[in-house]
N, C-alpha and C positions, 0 to 999 in steps of 0.2 A: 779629838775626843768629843763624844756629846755631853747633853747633860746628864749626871748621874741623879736620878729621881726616881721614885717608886713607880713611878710608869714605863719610866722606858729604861731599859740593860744601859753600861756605857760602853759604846763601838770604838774599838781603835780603829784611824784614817790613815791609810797611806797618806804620804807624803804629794804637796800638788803637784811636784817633781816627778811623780813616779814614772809618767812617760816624759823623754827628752825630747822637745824638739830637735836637736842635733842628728838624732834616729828616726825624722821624721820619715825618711825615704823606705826602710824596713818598716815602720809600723805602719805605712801604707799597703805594705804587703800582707801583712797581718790581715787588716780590716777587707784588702779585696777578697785575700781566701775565707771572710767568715758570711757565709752566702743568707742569716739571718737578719745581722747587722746589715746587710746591702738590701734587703727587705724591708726591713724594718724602715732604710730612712729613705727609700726610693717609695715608699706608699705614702710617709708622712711630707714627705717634699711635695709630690703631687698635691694632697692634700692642705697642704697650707697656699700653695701655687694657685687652687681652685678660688680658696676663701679669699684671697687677696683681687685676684681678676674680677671677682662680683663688683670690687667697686669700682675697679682702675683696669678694668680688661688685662689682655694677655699681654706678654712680653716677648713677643713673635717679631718683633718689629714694624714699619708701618703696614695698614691695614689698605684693601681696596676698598678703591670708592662707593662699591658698591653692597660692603660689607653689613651687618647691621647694626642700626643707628644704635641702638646703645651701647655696644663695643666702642662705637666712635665718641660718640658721648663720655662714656668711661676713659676712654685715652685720652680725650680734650680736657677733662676735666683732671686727671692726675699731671698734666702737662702746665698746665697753668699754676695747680696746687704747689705742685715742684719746683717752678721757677720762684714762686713764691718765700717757698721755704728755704733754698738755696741762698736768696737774695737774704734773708734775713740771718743764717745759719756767716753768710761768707760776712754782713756788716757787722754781727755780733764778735767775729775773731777779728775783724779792722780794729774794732775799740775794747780788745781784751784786757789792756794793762789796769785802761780807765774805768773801767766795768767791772771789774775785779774790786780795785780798791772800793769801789761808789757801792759795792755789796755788802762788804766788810763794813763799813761803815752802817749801813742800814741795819744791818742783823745784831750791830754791834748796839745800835742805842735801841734795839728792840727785845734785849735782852737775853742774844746768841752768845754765845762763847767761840769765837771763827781759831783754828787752827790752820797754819800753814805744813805742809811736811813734803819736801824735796823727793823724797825717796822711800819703799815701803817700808825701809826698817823705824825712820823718821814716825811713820802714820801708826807706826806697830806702838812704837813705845808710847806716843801719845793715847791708845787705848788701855795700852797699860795703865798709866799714871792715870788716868781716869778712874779707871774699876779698882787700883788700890786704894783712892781717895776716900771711895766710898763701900769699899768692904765689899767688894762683888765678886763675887765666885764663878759665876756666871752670865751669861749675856744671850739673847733672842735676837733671832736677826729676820729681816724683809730680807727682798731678793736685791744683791747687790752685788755686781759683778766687780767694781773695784775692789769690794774686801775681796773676792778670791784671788784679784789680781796683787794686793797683797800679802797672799796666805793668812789671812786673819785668825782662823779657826786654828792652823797650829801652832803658830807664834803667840796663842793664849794660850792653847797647852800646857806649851812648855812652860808658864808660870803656874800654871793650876787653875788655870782661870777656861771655861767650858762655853763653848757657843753652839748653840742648839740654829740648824735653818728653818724658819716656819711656812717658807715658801715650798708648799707640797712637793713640787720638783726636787727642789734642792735639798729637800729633807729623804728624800729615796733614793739621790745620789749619794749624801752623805751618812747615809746607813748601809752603803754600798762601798763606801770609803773609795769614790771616784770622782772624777771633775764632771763638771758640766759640760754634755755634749754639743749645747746649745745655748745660745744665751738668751734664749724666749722661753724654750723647753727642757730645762736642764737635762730631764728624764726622758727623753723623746727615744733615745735607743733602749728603753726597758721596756718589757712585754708584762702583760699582767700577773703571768706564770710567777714572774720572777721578783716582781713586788710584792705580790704575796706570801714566795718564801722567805723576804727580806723582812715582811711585819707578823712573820710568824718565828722565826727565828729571833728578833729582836726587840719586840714586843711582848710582855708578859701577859701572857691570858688571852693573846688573840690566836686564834685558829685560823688555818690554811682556808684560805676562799679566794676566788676567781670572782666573785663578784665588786666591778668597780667602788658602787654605790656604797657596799660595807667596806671597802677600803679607804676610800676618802674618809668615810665619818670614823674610820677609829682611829687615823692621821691625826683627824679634826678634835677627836676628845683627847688626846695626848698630847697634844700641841695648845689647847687651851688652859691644862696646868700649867705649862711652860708658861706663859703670860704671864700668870696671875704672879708664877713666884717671883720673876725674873725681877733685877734689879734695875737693869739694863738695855734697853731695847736698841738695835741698830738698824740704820736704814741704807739704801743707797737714795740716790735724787738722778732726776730723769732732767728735769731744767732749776734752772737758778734764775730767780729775778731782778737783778741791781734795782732798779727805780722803788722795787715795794719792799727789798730785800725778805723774798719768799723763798721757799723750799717746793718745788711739784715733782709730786710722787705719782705714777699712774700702775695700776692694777687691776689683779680682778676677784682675788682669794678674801682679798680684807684684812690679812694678814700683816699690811705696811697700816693699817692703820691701826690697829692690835698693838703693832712694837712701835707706835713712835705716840702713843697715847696713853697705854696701862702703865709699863715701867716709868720709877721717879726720873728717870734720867735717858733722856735718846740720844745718840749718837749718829750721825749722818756724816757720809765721809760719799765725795763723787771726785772727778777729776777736773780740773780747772777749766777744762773748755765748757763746760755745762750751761755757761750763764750766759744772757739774752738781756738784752737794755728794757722792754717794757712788758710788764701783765698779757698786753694784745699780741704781742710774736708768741707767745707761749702757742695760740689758737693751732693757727696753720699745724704747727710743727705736732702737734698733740692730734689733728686730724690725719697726718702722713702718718705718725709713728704707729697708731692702732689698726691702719685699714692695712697699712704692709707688714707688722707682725702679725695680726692673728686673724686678719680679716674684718675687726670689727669696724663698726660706724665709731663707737664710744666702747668704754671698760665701766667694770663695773664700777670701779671705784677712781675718782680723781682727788689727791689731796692737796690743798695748799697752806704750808703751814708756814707760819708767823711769828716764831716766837714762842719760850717754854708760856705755864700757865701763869695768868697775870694775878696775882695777888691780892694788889692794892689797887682801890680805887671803892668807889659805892657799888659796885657787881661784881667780886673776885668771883673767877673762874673754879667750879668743883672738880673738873679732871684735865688731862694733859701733864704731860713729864714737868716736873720743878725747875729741871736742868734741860739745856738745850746747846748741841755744842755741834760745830762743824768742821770736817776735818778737808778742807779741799789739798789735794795731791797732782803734783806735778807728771814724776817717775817716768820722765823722758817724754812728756810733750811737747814743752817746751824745743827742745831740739825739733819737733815737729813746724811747729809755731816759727823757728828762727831762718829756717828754709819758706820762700814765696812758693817753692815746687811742690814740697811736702805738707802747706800749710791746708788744702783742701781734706785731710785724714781725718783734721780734727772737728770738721762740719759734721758727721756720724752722730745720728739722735739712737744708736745700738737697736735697729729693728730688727734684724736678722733677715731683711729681704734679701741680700746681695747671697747668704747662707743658701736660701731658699730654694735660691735659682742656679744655681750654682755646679755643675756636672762633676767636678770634682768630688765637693765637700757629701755630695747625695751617694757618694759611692763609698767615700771612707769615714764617713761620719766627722764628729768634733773633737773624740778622742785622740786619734792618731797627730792633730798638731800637738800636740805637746804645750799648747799652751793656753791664758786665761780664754782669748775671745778667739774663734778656730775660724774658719772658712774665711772668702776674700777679704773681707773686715779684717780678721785677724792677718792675714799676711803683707796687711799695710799700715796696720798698729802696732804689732809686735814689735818688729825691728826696732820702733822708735823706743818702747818698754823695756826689751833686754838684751839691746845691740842686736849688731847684723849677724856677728858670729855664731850666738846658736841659733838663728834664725834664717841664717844664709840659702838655704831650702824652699821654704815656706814661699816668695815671690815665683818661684820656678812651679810652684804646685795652681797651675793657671793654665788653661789650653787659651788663653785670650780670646774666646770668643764674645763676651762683652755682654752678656747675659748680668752681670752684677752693676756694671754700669748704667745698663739701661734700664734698670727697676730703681735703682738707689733713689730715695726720696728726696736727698738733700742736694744731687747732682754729683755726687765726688767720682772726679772721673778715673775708676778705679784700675782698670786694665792702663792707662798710662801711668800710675802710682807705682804697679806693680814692674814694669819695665824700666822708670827710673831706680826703684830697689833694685834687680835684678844689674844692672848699672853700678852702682854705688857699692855691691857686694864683690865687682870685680874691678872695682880700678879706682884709682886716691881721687880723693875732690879735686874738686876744680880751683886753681887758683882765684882767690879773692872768695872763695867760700871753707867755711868750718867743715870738719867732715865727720861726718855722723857717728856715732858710735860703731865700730866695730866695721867699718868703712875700709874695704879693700879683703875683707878677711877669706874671701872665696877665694883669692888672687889663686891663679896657676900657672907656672911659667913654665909648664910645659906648652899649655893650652895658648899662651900668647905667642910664644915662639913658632907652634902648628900656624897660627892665625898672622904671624910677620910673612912666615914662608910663603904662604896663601896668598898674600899682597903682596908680594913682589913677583909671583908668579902668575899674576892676573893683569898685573901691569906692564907688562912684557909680551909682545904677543911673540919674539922669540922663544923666550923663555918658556914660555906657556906649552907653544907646540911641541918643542923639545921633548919637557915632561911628560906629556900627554904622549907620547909616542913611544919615550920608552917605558911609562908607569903601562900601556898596554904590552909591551915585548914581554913583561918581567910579570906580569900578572899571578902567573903562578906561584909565586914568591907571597902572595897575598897571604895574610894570616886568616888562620878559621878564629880566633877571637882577637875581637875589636873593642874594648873596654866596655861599655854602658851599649853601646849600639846592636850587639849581637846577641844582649840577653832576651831580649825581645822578636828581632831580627837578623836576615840572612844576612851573612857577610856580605860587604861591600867590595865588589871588585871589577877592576879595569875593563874596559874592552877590547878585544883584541886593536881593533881599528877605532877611532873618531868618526864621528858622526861625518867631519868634513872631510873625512876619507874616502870615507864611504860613497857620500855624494860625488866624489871628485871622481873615483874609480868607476859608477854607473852613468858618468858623462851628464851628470845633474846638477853639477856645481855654477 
């Protein structure tokens, strides 16, 4: 639900359930036959592909030498930036435990309120007990991909408790009562047609227009009551600082500094890998994250914040939230974090380059996963979020050609992530290792039994030729459907003779 105010109608939201990833493989179908959606985000791909190459050139792989110099330039310098950020991305989770605490502490005598919570029902109810404490009906939010990955917005619902998104995107998705397509551009797959009908239909007093510039600003004046009344303001966080115990929030709306400013009380909730041992790692990682999401050099807005407002002292502070609380959340990183294999997942500063580049995700968009964070990112974070079981799909949605890997800022080497999932969905751990949530649940003992037959019959070169000799005799015996193989493809079938038949028969062997 939104917020119910004289500005804006209140929208019932589907459920963030409403597509499964378990149906990932059908709602890929879905998304190929809708020839809009393949337009829509095959021009926006390109287009964000372009803005990123200006600073970091292309993702072609390497260049000639005789290419030009500022291509070369641009690739030397995102190469160095990379290793940079990498280095400090992989030190930062070496000394997670201790970094963790050493935050807590700092925010804690800086007059944070730090919340732990295992699991989204954990992070839920602590939002709860917050906005009963202080009679809040309502809540404003910045753009923050962990509360979707909570469900935030409907598990306040269901108390009566209402969260408005102030972040333009998220607020046309959530008047659209759908997920975020994207986790840079939530709205990346709506056309202006259709934003329009959405803030003429649910907007009182606005009229249907096509023009951007009048849509933004009447987003922009509805969304500024929302502030003013809110009680509540919610944020996500981009980096965590142990040494200064800060909060950095990066943007470009203004809208994260609206909701963690105006309301008495903000609420900030990210996930535990977030944090970084000093002020100066923030650098790097704050120059990767802007030039590979959006193209920029800088955003418009950087915040770092320190603490609700200080009170006491010979200069109390006039504005900023009273209250200041943080909710950092686990919900199966940890399992990430306890794997050395899987521990590289959690390096992700969420830019949506790997998204970007990506030949899948530009064909079926963000909706069809079924889940919080969609394209390669997500099919190597998911798993660890909601087990492998609904998500057993999702690592197979990969042609591996390394297109995510080789852009990734932080280095996470993502096409071998997605093959160890792919791994881990079909067969127990490994002795002397935990095994992941939902770990073996593809298992098919048809498929292993095809796959036993197969090696022993490759092992054999009796056996081999045997088969081969009469799997050609019996050809005709072949079926016209072949499970999965044939929907796409012509049946598979024998040859009459072997290749070393053949050769042997024309005196070529």
């Amino acid at each position: 639900m939104r917020m119910n105010t004289p500005h804006t109608k209140p929208v019932h939201e589907a459920p963030l359930t409403f597509v499964d990833p378990r149906h990932f493989k059908a709602n890929t179908q879905v998304a190929v036959d809708d020839a809009h959606l393949r337009k829509s985000f095959r021009s926006a791909m390109d287009f964000l592909q372009t803005k990123r190459a200006a600073h970091f050139g292309t993702a072609q792989g390497a260049l000639p030498p005789d290419g030009p110099a500022e291509v070369r330039d641009a690739k030397t310098a995102f190469e160095t930036l990379r290793r940079q950020g990498e280095a400090i991305r992989q030190y930062s989770l070496s000394k997670l435990p201790d970094l963790l605490e050493q935050l807590d502490a700092q925010l804690t005598a800086r007059g944070v309120q730090v919340h732990w919570a295992s699991t989204p029902a954990e992070a839920n109810a602590l939002f709860l007990a917050i906005a009963q404490q202080h009679g809040a009906r309502g809540m404003v939010k910045g753009k923050s991909m962990v509360s979707e990955e909570i469900e935030l917005n409907h598990r306040m619902a269901e108390h009566g408790i209402t969260c408005l998104e102030s972040d333009m995107g998220e607020y046309i998705v959530q008047l659209a009562g759908e997920r975020p397509s994207h986790i840079i551009m939530p709205a990346i797959h709506k056309t202006k047609q259709q934003i329009a009908e959405l803030f003429a239909q649910h907007i009182p007093g606005t009229s249907y227009t096509e023009d951007v510039d009048e849509l933004i600003a009447t987003g922009r004046r509805v969304l500024r009551h929302e502030f003013r009344d809110a009680k509540i303001g919610v944020s996500g966080v981009n980096f965590l600082v142990a040494e200064t115990g800060s909060l950095v929030l990066v943007e470009n709306e203004g809208n994260g500094r609206m909701c963690t400013t105006v309301p008495e009380v903000h609420i900030a909730i990210t996930g535990i890998e977030k944090v970084v041992e000093k002020l100066e790692h923030v650098l790097p990682l704050y120059a990767l994250l802007t030039r590979s999401a959006t193209g920029q050099a800088v955003t418009t807005y950087l915040n770092v914040i320190t603490g609700p407002r200080r009170v006491q002292g010979e200069a109390p502070e006039l504005d900023g939230p009273r209250e200041l609380h943080l909710i950092l959340l686990d919900n199966g990183r940890s399992q990430a974090y306890r794997e050395a294999d899987f521990r590289p997942t959690l390096q992700c500063i969420r830019c949506g380059a790997c998204m970007n580049h990506c030949p899948v995700y530009a064909r079926i968009g963000g909706l069809a996963y079924g889940t919080t964070y969609p394209g390669p990112i997500g099919s190597i974070i998911s798993p660890h979020l909601m087990g492998l079981d609904p998500t057993q799909d999702l690592p197979t949605a990969s042609s591996l050609c390394g297109a995510c890997g080789e852009v990734c800022p932080v280095g996470i080497p993502i096409p071998e992530l997605l093959m160890q999932l792919r791994h881990a969905a079909k067969h127990e751990a490994e002795p002397g290792h935990a095994p992941l949530a939902g770990q073996a649940s593809a298992r098919d003992w048809k498929e292993e039994a095809a796959w036993k037959t197969w090696a022993k019959l490759s092992s054999s070169p009796t056996l081999y030729r045997n088969f081969v000799g009469l799997a050609g005799r019996l050809s005709w015996l072949t079926p016209p459907w072949q499970a999965g193989w044939t929907a796409h493809r012509t049946p598979l079938k024998p040859a009459s003779q072997s290749l070393r038949a053949r050769l042997k028969g024309a005196g070529l062997e």
